[in-house]
N, C-alpha and C positions, 0 to 999 in steps of 0.2 A: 504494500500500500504506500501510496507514494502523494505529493500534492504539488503543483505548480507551482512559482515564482510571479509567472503573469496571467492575466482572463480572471475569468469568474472560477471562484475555489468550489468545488461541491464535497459535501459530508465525506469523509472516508467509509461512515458507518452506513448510510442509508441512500445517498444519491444526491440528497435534495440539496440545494442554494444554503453555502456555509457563511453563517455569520460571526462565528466564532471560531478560537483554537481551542482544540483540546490538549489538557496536558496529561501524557498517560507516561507514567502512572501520577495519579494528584498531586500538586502540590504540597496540601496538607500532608499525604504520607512521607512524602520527603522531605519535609522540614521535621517530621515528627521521627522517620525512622535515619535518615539520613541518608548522605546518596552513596553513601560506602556501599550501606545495606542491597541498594539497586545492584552496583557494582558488583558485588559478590554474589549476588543471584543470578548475574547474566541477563538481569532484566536493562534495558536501553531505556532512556528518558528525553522524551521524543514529544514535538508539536505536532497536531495535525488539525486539519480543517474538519468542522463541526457545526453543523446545523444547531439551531436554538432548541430545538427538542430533543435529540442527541445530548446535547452539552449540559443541559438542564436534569434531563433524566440521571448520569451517570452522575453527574457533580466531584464530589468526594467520596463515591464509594469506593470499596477495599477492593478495589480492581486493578490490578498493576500494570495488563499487560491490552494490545489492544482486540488479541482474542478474548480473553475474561468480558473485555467490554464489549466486542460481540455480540458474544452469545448472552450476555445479560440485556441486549437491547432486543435481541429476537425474540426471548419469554416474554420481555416488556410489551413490545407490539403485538407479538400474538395473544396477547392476551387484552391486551386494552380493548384491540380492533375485533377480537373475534366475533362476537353479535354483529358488529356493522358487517363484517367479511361474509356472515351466511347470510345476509338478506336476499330474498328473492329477484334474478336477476329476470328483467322484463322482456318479453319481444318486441320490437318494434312496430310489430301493428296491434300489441296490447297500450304500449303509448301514446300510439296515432289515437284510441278510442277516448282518450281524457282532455279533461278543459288544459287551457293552456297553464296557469299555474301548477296544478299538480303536476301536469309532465314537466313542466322547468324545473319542478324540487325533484322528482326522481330523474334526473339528467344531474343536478350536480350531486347527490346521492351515489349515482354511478362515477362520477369525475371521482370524488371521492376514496370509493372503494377501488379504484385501478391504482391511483397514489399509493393507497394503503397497501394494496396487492405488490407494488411495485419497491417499496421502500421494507417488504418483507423477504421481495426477491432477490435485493442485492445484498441486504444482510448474509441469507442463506447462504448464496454464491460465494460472499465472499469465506464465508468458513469453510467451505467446501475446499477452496485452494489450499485449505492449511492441510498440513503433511499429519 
């Protein structure tokens, strides 16, 4: 996982438009455990680009490496998103039959849940590549 110098930065964890760095592993734990500690673990202490919901979810938790934070993000969305991710997906000429407000709210319903679908897929992916 790697992040550019120049353009628009996106999430290392999820895809979407990064506003933030993250720092893995926390600040706080390395000012509390030391970076010797890191050192002798073989763990690297590393910036990367981070979305606000990303950067927000993980904060300070006891996640040092940015697998741990991975896979702590994909319990996280799978679970938050689940109920919205099994909603019933519609046909298009079950949409065609509604007034026009309800079909505008089940279209960004479905915007939605592709986001969701999509920002659970690259999680996935990307733990897949680890060894």
């Amino acid at each position: 996982m790697f992040f550019r110098d120049e353009g628009p930065q996106v999430c290392v964890y999820c895809g979407n438009i990064a506003g933030n760095v993250d720092h893995v592993p926390p600040l706080v734990w390395v000012y509390a455990l030391g970076s010797e500690y890191f050192l002798a673990q073989a763990i690297r202490l590393i910036l990367v680009p981070a979305c606000d919901e990303c950067n927000g979810a993980l904060g300070s938790l006891k996640l040092f490496t940015l697998i741990e934070r991975s896979r702590y993000l994909l319990g996280r969305y799978e679970k938050k998103y689940e109920k919205f991710l099994r909603g019933e997906i519609w046909s298009k000429e079950d949409i065609d039959e509604l007034g026009r407000g309800l079909r505008e709210r089940i279209d960004r319903h479905r915007t939605c849940q592709i986001g969701f679908e999509r920002r659970i897929r690259i999680l996935e992916e990307g733990l897949r590549k680890v060894p």
